[in-house]
C-alpha positions in Angstrom: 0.0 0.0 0.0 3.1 2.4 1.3 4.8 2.2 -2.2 1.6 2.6 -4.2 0.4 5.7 -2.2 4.1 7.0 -3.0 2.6 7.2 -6.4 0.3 10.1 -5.0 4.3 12.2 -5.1 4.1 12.6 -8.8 1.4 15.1 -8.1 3.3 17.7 -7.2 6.0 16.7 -10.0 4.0 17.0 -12.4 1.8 20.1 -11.4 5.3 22.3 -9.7 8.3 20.7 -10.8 7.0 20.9 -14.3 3.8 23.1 -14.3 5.3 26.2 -12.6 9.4 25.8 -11.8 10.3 24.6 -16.1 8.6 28.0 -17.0 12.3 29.6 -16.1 13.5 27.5 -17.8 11.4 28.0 -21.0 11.4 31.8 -20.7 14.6 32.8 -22.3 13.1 30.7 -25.9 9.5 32.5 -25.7 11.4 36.0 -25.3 13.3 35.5 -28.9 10.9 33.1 -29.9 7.5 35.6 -28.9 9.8 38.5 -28.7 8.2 39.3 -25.2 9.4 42.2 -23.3 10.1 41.7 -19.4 6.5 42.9 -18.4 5.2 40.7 -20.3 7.5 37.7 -19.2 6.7 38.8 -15.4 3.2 39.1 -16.2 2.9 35.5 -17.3 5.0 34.3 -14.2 2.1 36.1 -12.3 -0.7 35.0 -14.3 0.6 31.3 -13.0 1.2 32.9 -9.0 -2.3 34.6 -9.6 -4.1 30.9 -10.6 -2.3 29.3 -7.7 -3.8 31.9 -4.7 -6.6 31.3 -6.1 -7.0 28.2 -6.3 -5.8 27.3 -2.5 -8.2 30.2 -1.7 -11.1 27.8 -3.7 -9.4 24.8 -2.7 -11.0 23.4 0.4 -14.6 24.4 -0.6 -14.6 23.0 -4.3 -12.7 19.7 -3.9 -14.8 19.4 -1.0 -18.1 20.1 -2.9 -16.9 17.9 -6.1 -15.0 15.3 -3.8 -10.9 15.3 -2.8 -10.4 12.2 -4.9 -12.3 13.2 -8.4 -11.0 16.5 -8.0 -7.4 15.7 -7.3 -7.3 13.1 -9.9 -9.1 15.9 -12.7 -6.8 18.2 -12.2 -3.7 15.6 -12.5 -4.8 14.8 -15.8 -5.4 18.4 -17.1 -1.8 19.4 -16.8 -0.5 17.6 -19.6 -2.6 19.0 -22.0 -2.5 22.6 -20.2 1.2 22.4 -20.5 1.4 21.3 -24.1 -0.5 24.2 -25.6 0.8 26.7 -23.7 3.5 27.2 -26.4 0.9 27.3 -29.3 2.1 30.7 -29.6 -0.8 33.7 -28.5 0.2 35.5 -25.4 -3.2 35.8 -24.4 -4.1 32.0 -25.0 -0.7 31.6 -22.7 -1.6 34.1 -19.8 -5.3 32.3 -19.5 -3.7 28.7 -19.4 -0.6 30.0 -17.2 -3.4 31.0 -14.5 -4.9 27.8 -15.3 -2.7 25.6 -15.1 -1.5 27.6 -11.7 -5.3 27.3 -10.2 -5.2 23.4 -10.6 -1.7 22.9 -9.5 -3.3 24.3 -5.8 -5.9 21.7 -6.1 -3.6 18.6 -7.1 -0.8 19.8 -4.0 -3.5 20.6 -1.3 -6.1 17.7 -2.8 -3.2 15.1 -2.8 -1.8 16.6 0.7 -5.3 16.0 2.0 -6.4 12.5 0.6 -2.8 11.1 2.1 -3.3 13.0 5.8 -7.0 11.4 5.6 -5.0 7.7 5.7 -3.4 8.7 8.6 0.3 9.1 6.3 3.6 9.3 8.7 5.6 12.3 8.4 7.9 10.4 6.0 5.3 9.7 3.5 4.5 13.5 3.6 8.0 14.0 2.5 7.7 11.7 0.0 5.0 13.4 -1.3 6.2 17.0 -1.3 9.7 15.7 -2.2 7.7 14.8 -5.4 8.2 18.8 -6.6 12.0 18.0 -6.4 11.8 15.0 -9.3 10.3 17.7 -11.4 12.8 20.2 -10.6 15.8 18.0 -11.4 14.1 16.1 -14.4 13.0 19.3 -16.5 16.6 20.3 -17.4 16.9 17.5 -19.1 13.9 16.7 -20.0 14.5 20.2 -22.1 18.3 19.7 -23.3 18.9 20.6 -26.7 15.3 22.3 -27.4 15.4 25.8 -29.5 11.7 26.4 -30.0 9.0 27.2 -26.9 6.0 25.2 -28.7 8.5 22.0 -28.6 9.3 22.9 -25.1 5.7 23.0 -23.7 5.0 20.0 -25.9 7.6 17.9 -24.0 6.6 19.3 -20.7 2.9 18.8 -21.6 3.8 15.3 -22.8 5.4 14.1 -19.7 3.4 15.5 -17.6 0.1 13.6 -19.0 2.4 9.8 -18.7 3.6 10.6 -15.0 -0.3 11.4 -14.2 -1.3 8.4 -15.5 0.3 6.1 -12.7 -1.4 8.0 -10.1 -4.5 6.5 -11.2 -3.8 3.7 -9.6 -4.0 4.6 -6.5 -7.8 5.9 -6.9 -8.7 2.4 -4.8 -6.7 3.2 -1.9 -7.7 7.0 -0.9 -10.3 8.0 1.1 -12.3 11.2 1.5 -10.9 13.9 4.5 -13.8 14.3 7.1 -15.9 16.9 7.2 -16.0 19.9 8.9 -17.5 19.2 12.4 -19.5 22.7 14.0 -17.1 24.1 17.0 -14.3 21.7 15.7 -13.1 24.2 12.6 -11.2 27.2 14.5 -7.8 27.9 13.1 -6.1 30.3 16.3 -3.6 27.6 16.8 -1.7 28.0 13.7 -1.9 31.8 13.0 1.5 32.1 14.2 2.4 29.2 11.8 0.8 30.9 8.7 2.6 34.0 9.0 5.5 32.3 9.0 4.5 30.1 6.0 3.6 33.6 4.1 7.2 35.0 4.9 8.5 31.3 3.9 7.6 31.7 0.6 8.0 35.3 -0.2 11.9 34.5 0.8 12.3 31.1 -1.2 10.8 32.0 -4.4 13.6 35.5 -4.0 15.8 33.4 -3.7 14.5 30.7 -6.8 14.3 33.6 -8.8 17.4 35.4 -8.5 20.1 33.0 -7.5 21.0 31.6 -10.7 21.3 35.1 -12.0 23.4 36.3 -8.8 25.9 33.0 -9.5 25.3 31.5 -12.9 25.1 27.8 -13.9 21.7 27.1 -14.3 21.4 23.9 -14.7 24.3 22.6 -11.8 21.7 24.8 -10.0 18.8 23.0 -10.6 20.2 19.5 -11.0 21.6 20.1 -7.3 18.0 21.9 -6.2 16.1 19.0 -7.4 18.7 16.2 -6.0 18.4 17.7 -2.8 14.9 17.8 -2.5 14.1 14.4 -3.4 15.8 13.6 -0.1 12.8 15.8 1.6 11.0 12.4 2.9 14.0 10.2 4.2 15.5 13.3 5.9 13.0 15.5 7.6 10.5 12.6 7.4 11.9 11.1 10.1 13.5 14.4 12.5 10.2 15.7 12.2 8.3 12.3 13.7 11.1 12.2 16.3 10.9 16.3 17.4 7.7 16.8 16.6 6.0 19.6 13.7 6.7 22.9 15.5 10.0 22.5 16.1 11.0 20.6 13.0 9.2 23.6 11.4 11.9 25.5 13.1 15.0 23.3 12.6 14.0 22.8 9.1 13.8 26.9 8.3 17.1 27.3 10.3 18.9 25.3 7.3 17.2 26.8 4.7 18.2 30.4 6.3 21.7 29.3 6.7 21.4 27.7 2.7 20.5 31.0 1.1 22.9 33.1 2.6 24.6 35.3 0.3 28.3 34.4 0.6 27.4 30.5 0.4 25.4 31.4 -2.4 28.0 33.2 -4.3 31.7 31.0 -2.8 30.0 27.3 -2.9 26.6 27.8 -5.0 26.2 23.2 -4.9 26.1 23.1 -1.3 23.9 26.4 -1.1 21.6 24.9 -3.6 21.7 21.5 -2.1 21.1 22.9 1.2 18.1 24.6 -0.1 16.6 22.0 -2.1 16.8 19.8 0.5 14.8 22.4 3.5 12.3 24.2 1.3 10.1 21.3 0.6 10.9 20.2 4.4 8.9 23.4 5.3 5.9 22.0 4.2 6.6 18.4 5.3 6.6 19.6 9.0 3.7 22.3 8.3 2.0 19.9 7.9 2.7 17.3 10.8 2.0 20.8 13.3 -1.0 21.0 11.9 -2.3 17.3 13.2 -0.9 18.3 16.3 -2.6 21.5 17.0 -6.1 20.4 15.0 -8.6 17.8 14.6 -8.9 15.9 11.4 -12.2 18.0 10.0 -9.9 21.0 10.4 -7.1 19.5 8.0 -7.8 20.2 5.0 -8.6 23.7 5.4 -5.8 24.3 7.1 -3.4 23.0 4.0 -6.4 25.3 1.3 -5.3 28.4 3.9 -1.7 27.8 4.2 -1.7 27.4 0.5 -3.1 30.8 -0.1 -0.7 32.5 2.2 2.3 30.4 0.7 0.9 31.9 -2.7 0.5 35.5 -1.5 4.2 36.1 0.1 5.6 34.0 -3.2 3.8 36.8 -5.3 5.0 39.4 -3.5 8.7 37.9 -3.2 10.1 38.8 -6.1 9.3 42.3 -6.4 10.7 43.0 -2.8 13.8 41.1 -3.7 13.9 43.1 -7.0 13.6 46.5 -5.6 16.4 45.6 -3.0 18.3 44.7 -5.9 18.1 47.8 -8.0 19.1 50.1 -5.0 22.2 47.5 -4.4 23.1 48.0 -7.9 23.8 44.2 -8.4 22.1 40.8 -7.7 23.5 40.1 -4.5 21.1 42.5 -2.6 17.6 39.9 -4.0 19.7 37.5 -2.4 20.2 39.3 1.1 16.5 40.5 0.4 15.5 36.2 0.6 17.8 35.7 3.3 16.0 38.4 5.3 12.3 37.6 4.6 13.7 34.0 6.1 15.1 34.9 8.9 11.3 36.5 9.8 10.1 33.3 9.3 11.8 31.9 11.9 10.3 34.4 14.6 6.9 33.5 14.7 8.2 29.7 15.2 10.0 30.7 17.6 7.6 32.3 19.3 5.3 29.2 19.1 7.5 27.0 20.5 7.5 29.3 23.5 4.3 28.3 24.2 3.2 25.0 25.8 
């Protein structure tokens, strides 16, 4: 059952590995290819950002309404052919399925992240799952090597994306549907502190995602060493965060992150920065996650992960410009980097101000 359910990882492979974190990788063909200004490139990027808030904001209500299991599975099948005519070649037909494709990639992570807490999954088949974005992250490289023309590359990513969906299918038998709410049982104080600090968590990672290979070069040692690291999310954190529990796993796991994206790591030894960071940022979630099943009841679950989703997607949209603006009064790339490093360290506060209490 374990190894099948494991399947339930290419989810988030499919739908952010390939669905959001290739689209830097495709960018530099559709600006000679489409001849797209940088508005327009960052305007797409946001169209996808845009289609994710909203869709962890819609999340818990519509898979609930349409089930977990028919809508999780739906929207794993939609990406392939999302991703393969995104590169037909009309900006607007691009910036529709970009916020498309971004509103269904909420509903497969927090749908998938649902169905497996709903079996009762340990912390280390959490990390499986979200180390899932890591295979996606190291596979697209190469998955791209060699292509010249942006409708070949969203073919390809369209293309792989539908034959890893298809496996998941087969683990329709074993999921169940999350509870539902239960009246008095839905209140979400406990894990305020934890959202703000999810919110800052992503507004400092995707700074950092966006602007380190610029800052240090080598895009694909980069991404090959991103993706590597995060596929040992699950038999890393997996375990610490079983054995120290979610809050302060949440902590020890943003700790290494911080001390990954710091700027003269970045810049002197940019594999063991990027390793370090691959191998923390999807840890963030893994232990998120195991806090909230400490601090809630079951019926509260899901709308927990649709909540802390949304604020994930609100400090990830706002992450970039922050880091951006940083970077022009710096005069160099460096200052996005110190930007990420910053927004990380705040993450850590409210943590550690959780942990404070009993």
């Amino acid at each position: 059952m374990a190894t099948r359910l494991a399947l339930l990882a290419l989810g988030p492979t499919l739908a952010l590995g390939l669905g959001r974190f290739a689209y830097a990788l495709v960018l530099p063909l559709m600006q000679n290819a489409w001849e797209l200004s940088y508005t327009q490139s960052g305007i797409l990027g946001s169209a996808n950002t845009l289609g994710y808030l909203v869709g962890a904001l819609l999340s818990h209500r519509l898979l609930g309404r349409v089930g977990y299991r028919k809508g999780f599975l739906l929207a794993v099948l939609l990406q392939g052919p999302i991703l393969a005519f995104t590169g037909i070649g009309s900006l607007p037909l691009a910036l529709g399925l970009r916020f498309l494709q971004g509103l269904l990639g909420a509903f497969v992570f927090v749908g998938g992240a649902a169905l497996l807490m709903a079996l009762g999954g340990s912390g280390r088949m959490l990390g499986v799952y979200y180390g899932g974005v890591g295979l996606g992250v190291l596979l697209a490289p190469w998955l791209l090597w060699g292509v010249t023309e942006p409708m070949d590359a969203w073919a390809r990513l369209g293309l792989f994306s539908l034959l890893l969906g298809l496996p998941i299918l087969l683990t329709r038998p074993l999921l169940q549907e999350p509870p539902p709410p239960t009246q008095g049982e839905g209140s979400l104080r406990p894990i305020l502190p934890l959202l703000w600090a999810y919110g800052l968590y992503g507004a400092g990672y995707i700074g950092y995602m966006t602007f380190v290979a610029a800052a240090v070069g080598s895009s694909l040692a980069l991404f090959s060493f991103l993706g590597l690291g995060a596929l040992l999310t699950g038999p890393v954190w997996g375990p610490w965060v079983e054995r120290v529990g979610g809050k302060r796993g949440l902590f020890h796991v943003l700790l290494v992150l911080f001390l990954g994206s710091l700027p003269p790591l970045a810049l002197h030894l940019p594999a063991l920065s990027a390793f370090l960071f691959g191998l923390s940022f999807l840890g963030v979630i893994t232990a998120l996650t195991q806090a909230f099943r400490a601090l809630l009841p079951p019926s509260a679950w899901p709308r927990a992960m649709g909540l802390s989703t949304a604020a994930f997607a609100l400090g990830q949209a706002v992450g970039p410009s922050v880091a951006g603006f940083f970077a022009e009064m710096a005069g160099r790339g460096e200052g996005a980097l110190w930007t990420a490093t910053a927004l990380l360290f705040l993450a850590l506060l409210p943590v550690g101000f959780r942990l404070q209490r009993p």
